[in-house]
Structure formats: structure tokens, C-alpha cells
PQR file of N, CA, C, O and H, with PARSE charges and radii, in Angstrom:
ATOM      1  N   UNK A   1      64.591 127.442-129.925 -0.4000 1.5000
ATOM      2  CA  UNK A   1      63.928 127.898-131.122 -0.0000 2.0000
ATOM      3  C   UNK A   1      64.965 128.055-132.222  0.5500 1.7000
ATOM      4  O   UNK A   1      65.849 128.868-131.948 -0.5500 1.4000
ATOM      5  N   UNK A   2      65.041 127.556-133.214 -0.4000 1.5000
ATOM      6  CA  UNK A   2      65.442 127.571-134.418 -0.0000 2.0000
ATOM      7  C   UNK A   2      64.466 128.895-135.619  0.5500 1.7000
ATOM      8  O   UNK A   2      63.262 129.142-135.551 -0.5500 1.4000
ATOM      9  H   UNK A   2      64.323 126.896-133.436  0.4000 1.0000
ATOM     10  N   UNK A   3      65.486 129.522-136.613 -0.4000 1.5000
ATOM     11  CA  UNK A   3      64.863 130.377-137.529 -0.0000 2.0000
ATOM     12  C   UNK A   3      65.917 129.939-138.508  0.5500 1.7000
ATOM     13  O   UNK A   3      67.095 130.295-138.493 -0.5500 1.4000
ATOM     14  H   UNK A   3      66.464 129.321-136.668  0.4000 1.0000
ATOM     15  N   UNK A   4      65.334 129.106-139.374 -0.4000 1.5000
ATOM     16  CA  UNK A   4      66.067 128.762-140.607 -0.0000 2.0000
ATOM     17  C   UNK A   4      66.008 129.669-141.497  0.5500 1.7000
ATOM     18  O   UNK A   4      66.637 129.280-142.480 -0.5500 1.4000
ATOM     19  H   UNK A   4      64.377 128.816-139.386  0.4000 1.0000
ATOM     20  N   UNK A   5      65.453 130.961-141.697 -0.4000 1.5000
ATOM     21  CA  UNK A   5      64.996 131.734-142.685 -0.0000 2.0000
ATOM     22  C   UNK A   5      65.767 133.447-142.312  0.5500 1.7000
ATOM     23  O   UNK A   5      65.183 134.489-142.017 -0.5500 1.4000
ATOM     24  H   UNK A   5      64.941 131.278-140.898  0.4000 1.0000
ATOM     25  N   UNK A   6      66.866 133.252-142.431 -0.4000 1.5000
ATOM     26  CA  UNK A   6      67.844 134.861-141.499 -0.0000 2.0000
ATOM     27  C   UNK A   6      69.069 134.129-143.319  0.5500 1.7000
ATOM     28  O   UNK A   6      69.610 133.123-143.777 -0.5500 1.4000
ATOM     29  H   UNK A   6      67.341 132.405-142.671  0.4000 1.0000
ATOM     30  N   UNK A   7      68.809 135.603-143.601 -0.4000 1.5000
ATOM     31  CA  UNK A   7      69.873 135.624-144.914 -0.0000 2.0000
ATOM     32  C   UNK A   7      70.996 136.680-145.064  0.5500 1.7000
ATOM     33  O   UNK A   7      70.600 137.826-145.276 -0.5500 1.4000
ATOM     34  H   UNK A   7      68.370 136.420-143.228  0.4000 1.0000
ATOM     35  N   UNK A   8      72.057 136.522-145.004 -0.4000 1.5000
ATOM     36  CA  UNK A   8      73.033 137.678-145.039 -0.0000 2.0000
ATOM     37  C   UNK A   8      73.526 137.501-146.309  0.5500 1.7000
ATOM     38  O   UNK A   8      73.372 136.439-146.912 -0.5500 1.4000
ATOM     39  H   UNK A   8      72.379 135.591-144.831  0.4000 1.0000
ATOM     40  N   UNK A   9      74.206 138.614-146.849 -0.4000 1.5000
ATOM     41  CA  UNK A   9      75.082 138.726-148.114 -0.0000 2.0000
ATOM     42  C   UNK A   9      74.345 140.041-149.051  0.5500 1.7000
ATOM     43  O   UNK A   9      73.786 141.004-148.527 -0.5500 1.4000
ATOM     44  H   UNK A   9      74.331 139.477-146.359  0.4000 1.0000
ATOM     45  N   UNK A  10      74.467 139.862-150.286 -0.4000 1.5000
ATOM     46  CA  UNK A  10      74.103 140.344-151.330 -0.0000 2.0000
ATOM     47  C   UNK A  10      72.616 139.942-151.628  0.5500 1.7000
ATOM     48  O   UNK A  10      72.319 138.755-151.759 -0.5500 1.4000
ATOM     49  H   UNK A  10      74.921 139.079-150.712  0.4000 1.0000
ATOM     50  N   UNK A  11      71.691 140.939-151.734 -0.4000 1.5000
ATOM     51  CA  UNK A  11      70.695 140.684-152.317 -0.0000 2.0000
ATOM     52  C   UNK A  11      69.867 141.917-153.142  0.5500 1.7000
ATOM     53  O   UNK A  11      69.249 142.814-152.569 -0.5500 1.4000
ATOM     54  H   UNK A  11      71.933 141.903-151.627  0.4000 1.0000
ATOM     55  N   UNK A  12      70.013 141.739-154.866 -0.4000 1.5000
ATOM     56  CA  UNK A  12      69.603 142.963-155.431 -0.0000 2.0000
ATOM     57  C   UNK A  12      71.027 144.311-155.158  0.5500 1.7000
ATOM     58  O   UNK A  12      72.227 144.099-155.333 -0.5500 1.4000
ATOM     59  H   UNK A  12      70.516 141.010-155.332  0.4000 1.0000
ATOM     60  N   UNK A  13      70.575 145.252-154.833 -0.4000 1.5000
ATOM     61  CA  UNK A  13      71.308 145.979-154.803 -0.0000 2.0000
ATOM     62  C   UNK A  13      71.487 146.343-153.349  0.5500 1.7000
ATOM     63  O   UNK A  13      71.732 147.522-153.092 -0.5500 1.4000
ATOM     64  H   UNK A  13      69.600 145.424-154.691  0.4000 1.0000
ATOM     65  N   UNK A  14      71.397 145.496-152.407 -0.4000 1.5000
ATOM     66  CA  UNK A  14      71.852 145.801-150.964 -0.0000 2.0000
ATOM     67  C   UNK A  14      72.544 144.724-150.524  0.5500 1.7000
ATOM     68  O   UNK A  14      72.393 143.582-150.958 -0.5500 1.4000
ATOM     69  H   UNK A  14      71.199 144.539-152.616  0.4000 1.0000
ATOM     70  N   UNK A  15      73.366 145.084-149.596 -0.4000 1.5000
ATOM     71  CA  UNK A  15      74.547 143.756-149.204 -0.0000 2.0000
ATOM     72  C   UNK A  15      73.891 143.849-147.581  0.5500 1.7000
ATOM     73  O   UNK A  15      73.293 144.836-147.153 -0.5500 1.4000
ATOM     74  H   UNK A  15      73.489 146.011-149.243  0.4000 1.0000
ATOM     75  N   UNK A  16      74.112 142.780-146.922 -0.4000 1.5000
ATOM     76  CA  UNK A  16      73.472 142.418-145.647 -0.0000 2.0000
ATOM     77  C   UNK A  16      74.201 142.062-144.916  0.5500 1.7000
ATOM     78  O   UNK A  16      73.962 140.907-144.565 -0.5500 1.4000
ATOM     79  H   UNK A  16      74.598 141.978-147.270  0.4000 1.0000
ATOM     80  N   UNK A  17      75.605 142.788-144.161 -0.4000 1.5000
ATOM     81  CA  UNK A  17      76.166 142.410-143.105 -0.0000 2.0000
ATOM     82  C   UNK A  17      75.875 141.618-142.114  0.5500 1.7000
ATOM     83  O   UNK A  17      75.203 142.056-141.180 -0.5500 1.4000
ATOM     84  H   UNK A  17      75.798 143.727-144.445  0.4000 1.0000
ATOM     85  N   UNK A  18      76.389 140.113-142.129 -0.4000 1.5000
ATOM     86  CA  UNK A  18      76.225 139.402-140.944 -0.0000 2.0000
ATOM     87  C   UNK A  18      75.893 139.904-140.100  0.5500 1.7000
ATOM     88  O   UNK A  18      74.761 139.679-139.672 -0.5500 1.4000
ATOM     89  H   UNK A  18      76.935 139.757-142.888  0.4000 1.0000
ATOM     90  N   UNK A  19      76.941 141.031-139.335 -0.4000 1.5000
ATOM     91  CA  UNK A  19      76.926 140.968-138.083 -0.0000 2.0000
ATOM     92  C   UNK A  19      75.849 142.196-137.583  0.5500 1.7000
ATOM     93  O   UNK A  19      75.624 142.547-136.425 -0.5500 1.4000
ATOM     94  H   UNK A  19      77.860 141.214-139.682  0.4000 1.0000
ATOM     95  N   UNK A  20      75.218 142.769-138.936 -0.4000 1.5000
ATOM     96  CA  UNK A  20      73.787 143.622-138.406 -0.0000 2.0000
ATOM     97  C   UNK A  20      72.724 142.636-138.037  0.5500 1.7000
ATOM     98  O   UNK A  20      72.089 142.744-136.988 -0.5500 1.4000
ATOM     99  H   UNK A  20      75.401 142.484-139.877  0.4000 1.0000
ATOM    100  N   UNK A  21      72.495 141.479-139.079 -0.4000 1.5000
ATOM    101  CA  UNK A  21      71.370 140.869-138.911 -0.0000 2.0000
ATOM    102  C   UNK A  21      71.523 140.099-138.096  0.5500 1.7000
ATOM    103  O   UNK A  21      70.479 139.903-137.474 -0.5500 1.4000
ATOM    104  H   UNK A  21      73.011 141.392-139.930  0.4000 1.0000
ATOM    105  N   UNK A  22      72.768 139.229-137.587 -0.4000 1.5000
ATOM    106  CA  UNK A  22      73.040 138.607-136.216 -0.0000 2.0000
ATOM    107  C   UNK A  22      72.421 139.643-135.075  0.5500 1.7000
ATOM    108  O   UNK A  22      71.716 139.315-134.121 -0.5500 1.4000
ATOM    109  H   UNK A  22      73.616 139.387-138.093  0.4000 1.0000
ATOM    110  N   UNK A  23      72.753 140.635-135.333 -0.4000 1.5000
ATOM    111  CA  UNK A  23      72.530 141.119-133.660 -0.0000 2.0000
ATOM    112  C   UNK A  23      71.121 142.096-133.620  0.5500 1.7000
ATOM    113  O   UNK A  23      70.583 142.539-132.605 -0.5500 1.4000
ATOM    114  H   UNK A  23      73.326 140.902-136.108  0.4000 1.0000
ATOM    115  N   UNK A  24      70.914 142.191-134.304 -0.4000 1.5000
ATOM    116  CA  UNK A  24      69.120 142.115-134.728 -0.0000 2.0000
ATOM    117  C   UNK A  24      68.391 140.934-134.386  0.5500 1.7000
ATOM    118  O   UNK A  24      67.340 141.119-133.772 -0.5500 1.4000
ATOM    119  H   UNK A  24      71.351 141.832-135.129  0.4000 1.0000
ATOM    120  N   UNK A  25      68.829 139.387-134.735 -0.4000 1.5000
ATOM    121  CA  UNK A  25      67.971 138.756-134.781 -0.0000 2.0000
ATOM    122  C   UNK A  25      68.441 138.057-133.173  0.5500 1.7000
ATOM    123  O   UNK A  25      67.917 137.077-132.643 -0.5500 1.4000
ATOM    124  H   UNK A  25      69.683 139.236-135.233  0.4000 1.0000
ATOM    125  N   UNK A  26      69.086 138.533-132.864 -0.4000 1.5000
ATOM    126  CA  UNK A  26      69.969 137.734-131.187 -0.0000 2.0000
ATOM    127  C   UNK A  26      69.675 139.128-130.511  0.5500 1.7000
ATOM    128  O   UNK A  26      69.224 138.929-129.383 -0.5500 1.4000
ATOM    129  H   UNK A  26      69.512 139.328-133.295  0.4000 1.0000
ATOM    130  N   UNK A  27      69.739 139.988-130.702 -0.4000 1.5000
ATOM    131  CA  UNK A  27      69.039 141.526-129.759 -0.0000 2.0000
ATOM    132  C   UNK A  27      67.559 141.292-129.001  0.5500 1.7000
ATOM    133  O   UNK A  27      67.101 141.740-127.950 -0.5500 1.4000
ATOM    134  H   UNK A  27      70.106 140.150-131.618  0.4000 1.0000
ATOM    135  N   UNK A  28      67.012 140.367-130.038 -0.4000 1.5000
ATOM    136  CA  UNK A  28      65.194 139.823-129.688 -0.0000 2.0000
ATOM    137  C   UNK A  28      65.382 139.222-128.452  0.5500 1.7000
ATOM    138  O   UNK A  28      64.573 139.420-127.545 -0.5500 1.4000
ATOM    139  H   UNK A  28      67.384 140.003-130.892  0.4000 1.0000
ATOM    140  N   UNK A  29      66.271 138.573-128.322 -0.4000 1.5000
ATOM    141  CA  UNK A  29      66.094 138.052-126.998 -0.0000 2.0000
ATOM    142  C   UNK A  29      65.038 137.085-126.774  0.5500 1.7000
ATOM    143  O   UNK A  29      64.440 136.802-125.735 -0.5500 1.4000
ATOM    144  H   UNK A  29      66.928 138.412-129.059  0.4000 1.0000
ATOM    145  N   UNK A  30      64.910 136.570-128.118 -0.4000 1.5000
ATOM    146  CA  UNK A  30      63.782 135.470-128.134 -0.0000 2.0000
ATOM    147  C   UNK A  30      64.609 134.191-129.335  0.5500 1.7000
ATOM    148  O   UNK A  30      64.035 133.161-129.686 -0.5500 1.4000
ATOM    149  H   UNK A  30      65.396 136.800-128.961  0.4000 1.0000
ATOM    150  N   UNK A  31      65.811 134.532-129.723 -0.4000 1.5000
ATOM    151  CA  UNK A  31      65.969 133.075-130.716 -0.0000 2.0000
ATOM    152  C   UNK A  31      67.191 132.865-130.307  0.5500 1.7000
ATOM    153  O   UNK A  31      68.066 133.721-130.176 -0.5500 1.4000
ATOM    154  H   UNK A  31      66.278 135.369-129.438  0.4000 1.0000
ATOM    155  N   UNK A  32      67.299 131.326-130.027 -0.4000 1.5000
ATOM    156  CA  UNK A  32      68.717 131.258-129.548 -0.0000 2.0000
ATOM    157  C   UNK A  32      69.677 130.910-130.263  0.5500 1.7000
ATOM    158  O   UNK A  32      70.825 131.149-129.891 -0.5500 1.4000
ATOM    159  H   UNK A  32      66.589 130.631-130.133  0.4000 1.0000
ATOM    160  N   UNK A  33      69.321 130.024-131.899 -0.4000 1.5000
ATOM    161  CA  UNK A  33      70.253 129.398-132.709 -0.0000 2.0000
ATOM    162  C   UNK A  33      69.248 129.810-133.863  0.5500 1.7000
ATOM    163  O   UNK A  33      68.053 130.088-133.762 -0.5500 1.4000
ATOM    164  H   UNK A  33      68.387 129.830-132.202  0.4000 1.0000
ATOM    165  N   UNK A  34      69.895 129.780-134.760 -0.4000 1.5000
ATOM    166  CA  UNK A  34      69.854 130.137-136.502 -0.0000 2.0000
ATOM    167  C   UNK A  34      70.932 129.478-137.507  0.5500 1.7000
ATOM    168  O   UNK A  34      72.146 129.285-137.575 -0.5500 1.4000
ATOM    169  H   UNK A  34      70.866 129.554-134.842  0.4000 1.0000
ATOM    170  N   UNK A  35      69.601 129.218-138.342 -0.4000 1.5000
ATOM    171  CA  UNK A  35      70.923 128.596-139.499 -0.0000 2.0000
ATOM    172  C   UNK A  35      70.513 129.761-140.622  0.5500 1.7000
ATOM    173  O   UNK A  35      69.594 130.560-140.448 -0.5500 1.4000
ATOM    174  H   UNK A  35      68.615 129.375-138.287  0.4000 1.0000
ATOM    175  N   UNK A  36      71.479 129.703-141.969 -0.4000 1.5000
ATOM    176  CA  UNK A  36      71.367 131.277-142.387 -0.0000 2.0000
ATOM    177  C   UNK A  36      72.374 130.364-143.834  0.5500 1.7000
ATOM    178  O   UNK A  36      73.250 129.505-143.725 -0.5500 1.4000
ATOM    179  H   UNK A  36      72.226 129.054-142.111  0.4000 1.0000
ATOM    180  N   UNK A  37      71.731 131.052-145.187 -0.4000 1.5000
ATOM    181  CA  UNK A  37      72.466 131.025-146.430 -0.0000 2.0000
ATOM    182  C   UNK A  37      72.821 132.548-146.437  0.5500 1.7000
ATOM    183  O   UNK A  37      72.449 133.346-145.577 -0.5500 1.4000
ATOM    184  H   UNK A  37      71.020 131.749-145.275  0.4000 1.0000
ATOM    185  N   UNK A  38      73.681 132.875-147.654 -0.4000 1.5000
ATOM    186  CA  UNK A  38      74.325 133.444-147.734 -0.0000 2.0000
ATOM    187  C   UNK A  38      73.443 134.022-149.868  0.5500 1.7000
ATOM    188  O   UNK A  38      73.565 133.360-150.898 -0.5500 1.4000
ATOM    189  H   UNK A  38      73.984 132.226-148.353  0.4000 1.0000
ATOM    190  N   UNK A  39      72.750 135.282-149.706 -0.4000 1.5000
ATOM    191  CA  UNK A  39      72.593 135.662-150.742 -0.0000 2.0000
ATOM    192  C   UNK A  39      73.273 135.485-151.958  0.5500 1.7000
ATOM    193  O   UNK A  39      73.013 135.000-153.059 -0.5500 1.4000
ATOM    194  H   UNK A  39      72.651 135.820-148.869  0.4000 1.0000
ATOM    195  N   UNK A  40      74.525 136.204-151.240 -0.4000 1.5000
ATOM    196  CA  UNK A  40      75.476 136.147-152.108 -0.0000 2.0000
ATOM    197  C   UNK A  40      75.594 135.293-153.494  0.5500 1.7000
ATOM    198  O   UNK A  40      75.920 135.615-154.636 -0.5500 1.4000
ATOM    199  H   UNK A  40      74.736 136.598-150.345  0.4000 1.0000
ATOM    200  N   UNK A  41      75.216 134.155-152.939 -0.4000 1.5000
ATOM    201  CA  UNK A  41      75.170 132.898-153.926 -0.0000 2.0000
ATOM    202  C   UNK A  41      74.298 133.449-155.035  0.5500 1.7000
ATOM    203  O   UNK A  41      74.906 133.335-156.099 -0.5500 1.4000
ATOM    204  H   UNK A  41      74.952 133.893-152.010  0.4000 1.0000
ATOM    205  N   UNK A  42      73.564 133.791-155.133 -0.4000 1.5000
ATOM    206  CA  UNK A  42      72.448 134.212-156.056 -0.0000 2.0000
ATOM    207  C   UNK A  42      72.709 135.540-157.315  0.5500 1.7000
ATOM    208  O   UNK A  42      72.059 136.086-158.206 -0.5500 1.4000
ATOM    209  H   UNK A  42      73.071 133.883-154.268  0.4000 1.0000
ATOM    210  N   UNK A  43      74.087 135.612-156.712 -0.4000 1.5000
ATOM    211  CA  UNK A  43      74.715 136.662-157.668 -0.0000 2.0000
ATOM    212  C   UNK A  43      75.270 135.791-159.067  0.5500 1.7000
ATOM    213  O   UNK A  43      75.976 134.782-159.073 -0.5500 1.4000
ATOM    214  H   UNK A  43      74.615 135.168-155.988  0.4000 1.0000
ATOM    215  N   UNK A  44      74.666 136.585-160.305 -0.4000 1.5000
ATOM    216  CA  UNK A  44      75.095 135.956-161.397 -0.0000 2.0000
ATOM    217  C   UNK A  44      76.818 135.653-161.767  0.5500 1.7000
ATOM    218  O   UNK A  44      77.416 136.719-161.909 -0.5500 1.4000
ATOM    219  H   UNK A  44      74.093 137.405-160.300  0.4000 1.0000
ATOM    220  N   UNK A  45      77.490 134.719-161.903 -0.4000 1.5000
ATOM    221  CA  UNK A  45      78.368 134.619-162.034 -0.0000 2.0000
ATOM    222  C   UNK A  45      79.540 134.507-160.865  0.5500 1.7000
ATOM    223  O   UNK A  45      80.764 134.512-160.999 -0.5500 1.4000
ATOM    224  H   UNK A  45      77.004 133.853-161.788  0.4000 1.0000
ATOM    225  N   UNK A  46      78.688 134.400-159.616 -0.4000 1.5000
ATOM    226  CA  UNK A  46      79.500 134.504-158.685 -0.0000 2.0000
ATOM    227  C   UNK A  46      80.565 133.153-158.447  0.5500 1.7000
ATOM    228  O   UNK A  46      80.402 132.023-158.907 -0.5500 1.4000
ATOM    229  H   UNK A  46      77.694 134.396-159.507  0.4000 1.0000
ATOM    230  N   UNK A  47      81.819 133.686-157.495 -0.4000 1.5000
ATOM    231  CA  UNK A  47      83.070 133.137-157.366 -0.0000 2.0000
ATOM    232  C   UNK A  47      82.495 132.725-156.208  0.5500 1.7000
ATOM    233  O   UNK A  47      82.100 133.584-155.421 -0.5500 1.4000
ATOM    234  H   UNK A  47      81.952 134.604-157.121  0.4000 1.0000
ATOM    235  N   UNK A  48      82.352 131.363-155.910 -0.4000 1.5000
ATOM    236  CA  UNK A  48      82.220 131.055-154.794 -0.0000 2.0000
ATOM    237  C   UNK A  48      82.622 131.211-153.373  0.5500 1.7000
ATOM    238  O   UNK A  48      81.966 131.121-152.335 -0.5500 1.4000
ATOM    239  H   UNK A  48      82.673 130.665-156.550  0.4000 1.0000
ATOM    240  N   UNK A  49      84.439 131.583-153.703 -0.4000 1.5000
ATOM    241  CA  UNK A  49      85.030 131.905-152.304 -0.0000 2.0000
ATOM    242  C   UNK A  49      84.741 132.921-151.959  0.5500 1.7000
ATOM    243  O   UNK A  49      84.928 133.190-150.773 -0.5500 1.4000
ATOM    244  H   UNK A  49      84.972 131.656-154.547  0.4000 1.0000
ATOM    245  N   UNK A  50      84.171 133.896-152.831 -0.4000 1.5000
ATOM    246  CA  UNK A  50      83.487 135.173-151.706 -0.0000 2.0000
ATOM    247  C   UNK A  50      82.019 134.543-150.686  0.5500 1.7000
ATOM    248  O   UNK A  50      81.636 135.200-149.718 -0.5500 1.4000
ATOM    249  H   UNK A  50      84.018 133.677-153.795  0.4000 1.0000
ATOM    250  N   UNK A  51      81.619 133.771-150.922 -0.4000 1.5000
ATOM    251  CA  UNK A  51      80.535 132.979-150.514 -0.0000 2.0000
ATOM    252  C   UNK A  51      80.942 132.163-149.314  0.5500 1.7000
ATOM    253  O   UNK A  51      80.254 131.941-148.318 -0.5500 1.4000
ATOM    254  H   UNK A  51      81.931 133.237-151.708  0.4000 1.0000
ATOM    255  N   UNK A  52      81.991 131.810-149.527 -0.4000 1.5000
ATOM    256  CA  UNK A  52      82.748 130.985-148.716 -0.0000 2.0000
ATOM    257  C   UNK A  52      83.521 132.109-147.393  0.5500 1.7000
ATOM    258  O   UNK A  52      83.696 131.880-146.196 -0.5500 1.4000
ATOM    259  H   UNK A  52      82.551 131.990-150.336  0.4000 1.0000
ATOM    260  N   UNK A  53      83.871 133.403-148.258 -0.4000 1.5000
ATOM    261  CA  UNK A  53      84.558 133.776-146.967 -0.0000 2.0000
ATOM    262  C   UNK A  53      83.568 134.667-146.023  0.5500 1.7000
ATOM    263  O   UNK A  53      83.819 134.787-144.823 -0.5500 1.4000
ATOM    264  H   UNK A  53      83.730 133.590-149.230  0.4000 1.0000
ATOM    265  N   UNK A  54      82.346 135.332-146.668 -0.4000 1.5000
ATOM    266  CA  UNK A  54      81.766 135.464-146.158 -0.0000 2.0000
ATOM    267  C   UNK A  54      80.821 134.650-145.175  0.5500 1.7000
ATOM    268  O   UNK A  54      80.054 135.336-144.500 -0.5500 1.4000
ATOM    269  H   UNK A  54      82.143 135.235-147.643  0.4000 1.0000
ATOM    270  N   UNK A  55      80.778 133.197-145.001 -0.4000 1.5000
ATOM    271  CA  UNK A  55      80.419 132.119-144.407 -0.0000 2.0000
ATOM    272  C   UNK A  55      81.486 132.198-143.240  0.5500 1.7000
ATOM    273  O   UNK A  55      81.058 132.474-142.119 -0.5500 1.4000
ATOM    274  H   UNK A  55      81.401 132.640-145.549  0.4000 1.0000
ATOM    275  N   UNK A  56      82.939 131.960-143.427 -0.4000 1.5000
ATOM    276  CA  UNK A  56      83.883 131.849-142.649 -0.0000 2.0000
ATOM    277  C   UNK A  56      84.123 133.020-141.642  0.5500 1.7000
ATOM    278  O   UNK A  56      84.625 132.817-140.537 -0.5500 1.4000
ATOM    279  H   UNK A  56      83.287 131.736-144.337  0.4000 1.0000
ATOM    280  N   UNK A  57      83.567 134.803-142.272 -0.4000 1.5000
ATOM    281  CA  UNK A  57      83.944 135.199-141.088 -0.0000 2.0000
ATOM    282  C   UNK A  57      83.073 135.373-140.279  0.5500 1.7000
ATOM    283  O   UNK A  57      83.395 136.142-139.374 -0.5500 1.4000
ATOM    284  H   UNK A  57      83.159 134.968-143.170  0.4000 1.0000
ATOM    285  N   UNK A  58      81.386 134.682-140.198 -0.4000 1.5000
ATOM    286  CA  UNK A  58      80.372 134.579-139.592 -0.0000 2.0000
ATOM    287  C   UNK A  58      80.642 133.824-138.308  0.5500 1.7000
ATOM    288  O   UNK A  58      80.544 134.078-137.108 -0.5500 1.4000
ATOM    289  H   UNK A  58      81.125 134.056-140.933  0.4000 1.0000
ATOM    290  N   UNK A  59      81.101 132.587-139.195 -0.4000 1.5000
ATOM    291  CA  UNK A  59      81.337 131.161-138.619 -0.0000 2.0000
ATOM    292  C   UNK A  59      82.658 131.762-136.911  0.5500 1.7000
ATOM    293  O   UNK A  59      82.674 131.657-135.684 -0.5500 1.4000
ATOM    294  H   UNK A  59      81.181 132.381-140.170  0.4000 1.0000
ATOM    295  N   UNK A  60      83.374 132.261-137.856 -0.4000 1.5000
ATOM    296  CA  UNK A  60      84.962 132.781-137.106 -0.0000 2.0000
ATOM    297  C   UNK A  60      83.902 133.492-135.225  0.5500 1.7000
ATOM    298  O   UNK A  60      84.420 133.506-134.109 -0.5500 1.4000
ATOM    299  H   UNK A  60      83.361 132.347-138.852  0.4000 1.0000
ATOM    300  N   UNK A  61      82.582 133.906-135.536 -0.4000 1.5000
ATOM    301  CA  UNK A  61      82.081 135.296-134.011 -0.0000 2.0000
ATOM    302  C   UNK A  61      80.712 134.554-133.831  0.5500 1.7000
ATOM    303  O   UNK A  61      80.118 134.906-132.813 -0.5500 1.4000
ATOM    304  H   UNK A  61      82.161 133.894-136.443  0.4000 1.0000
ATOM    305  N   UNK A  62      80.066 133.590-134.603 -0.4000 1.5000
ATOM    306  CA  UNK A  62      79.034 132.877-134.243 -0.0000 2.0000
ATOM    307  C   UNK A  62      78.898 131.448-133.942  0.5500 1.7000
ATOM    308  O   UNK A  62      77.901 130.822-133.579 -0.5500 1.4000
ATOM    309  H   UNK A  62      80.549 133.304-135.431  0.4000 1.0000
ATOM    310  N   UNK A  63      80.362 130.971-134.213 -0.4000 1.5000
ATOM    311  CA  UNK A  63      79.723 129.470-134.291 -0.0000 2.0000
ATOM    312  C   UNK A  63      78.990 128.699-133.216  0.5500 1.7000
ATOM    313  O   UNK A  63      78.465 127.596-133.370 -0.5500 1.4000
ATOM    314  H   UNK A  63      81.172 131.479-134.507  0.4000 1.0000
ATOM    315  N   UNK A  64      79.014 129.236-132.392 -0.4000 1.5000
ATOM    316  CA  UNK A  64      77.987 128.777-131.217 -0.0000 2.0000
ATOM    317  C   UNK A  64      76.409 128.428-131.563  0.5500 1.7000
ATOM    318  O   UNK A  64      75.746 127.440-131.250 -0.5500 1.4000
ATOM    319  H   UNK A  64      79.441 130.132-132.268  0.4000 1.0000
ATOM    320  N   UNK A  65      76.111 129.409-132.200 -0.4000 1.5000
ATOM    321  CA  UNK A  65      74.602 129.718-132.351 -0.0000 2.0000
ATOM    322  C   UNK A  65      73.908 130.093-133.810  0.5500 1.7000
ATOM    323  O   UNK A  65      72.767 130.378-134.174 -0.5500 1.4000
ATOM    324  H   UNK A  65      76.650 130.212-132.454  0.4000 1.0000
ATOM    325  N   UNK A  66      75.222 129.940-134.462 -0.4000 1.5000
ATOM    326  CA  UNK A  66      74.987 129.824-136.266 -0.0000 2.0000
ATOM    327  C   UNK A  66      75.157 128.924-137.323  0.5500 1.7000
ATOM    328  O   UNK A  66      76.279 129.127-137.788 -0.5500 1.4000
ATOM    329  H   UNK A  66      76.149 129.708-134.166  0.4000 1.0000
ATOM    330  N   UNK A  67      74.549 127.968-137.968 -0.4000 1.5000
ATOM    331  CA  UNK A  67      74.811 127.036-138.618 -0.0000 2.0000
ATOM    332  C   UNK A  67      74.928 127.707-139.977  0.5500 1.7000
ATOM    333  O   UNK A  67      74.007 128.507-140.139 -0.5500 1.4000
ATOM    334  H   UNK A  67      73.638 127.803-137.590  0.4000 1.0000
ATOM    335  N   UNK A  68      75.740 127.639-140.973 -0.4000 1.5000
ATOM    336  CA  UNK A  68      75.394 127.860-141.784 -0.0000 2.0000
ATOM    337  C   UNK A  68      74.934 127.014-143.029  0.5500 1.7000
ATOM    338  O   UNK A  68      75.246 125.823-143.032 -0.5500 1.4000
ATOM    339  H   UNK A  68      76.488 126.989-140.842  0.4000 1.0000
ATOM    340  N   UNK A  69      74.241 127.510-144.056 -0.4000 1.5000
ATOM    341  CA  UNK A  69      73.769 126.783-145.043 -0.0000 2.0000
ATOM    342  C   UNK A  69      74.341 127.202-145.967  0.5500 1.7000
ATOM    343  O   UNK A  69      74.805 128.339-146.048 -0.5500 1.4000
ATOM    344  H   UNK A  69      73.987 128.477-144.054  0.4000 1.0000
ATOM    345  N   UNK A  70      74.425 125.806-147.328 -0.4000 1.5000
ATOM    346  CA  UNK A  70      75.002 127.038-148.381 -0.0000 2.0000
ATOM    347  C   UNK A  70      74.834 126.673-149.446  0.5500 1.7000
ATOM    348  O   UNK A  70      75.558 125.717-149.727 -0.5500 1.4000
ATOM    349  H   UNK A  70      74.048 124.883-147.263  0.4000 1.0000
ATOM    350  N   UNK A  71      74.014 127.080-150.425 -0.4000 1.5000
ATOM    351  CA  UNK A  71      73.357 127.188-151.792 -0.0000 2.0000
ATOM    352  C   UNK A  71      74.421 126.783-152.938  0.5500 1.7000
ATOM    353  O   UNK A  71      75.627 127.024-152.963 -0.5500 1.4000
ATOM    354  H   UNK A  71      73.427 127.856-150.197  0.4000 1.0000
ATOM    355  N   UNK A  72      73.706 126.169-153.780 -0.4000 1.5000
ATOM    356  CA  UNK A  72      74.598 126.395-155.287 -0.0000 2.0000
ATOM    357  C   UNK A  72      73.576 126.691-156.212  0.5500 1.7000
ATOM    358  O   UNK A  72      72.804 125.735-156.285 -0.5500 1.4000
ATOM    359  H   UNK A  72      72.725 125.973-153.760  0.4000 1.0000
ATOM    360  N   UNK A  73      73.325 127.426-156.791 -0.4000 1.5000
ATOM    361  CA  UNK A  73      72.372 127.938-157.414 -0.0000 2.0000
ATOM    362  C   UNK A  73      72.880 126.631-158.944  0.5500 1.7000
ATOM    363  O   UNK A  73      73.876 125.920-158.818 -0.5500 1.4000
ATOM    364  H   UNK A  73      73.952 128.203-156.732  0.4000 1.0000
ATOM    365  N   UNK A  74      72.207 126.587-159.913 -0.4000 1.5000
ATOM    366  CA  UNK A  74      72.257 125.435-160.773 -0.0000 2.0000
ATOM    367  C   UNK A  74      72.865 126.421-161.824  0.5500 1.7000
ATOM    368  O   UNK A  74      73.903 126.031-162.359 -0.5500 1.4000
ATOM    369  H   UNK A  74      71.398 127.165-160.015  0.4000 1.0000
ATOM    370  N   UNK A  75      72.382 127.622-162.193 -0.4000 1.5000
ATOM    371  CA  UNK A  75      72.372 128.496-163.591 -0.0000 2.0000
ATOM    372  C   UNK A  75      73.905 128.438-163.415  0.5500 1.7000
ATOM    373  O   UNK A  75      74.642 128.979-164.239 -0.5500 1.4000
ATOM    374  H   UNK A  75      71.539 127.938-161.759  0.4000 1.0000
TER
END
């Protein structure tokens, strides 16, 4: 089972630790792989390498079972 729709980062005024929503959504004991963007992106003016490192230290404790995706917003 795949869940393309699991988002970590920044969103609004709450930030979304990977590794809560990883082990929330792998605690179910029902999904075995996920691919996942990164909010973050959606922040006005954002520097990409925070986007990037937040990708990397996901990548660094999931890559087994996490693909990641990764946005460029156009604005």
C-alpha cells in the first residue's frame, strides 16, 4: 500500500516533524511505503536548502520506505 498524501514541514503556523508523522503513519501497522512533500516549500520566499535538508534528514532514517517528493511552488 502506498499513501502519497503524508506531508511534513511547515504548514501555516505549525511545523510537522518528520519523524512524528513517520511514526504515526508506520505505528498503523497498515502502510508500508509513503511518498511525502515537504510543506515547507509553500513558505513565501523560501530558501530551498531548508527544503532540501529537511528532505535529507528524512531520507538519512527512512529511505527504505520513504520516497520523497518535492514541490517548486511557481510564485
Amino acid at each position: 500500500m502506498t499513501d502519497s498524501h503524508i506531508h511534513i514541514g511547515q504548514f501555516r503556523e505549525k511545523y510537522y516533524d518528520f519523524d512524528i508523522v513517520f511514526d504515526i503513519v508506520f505505528g498503523s501497522g497498515k502502510i508500508d511505503k509513503i511518498a511525502y512533500p515537504s510543506t515547507s516549500s509553500c513558505i513565501d520566499n523560501v530558501e530551498y536548502d531548508f527544503v532540501f535538508k529537511e528532505i535529507e534528514k528524512a531520507q538519512k532514517k527512512y529511505s527504505d520506505v520513504a520516497i520523497p517528493l518535492f514541490w517548486i511552488i511557481p510564485d
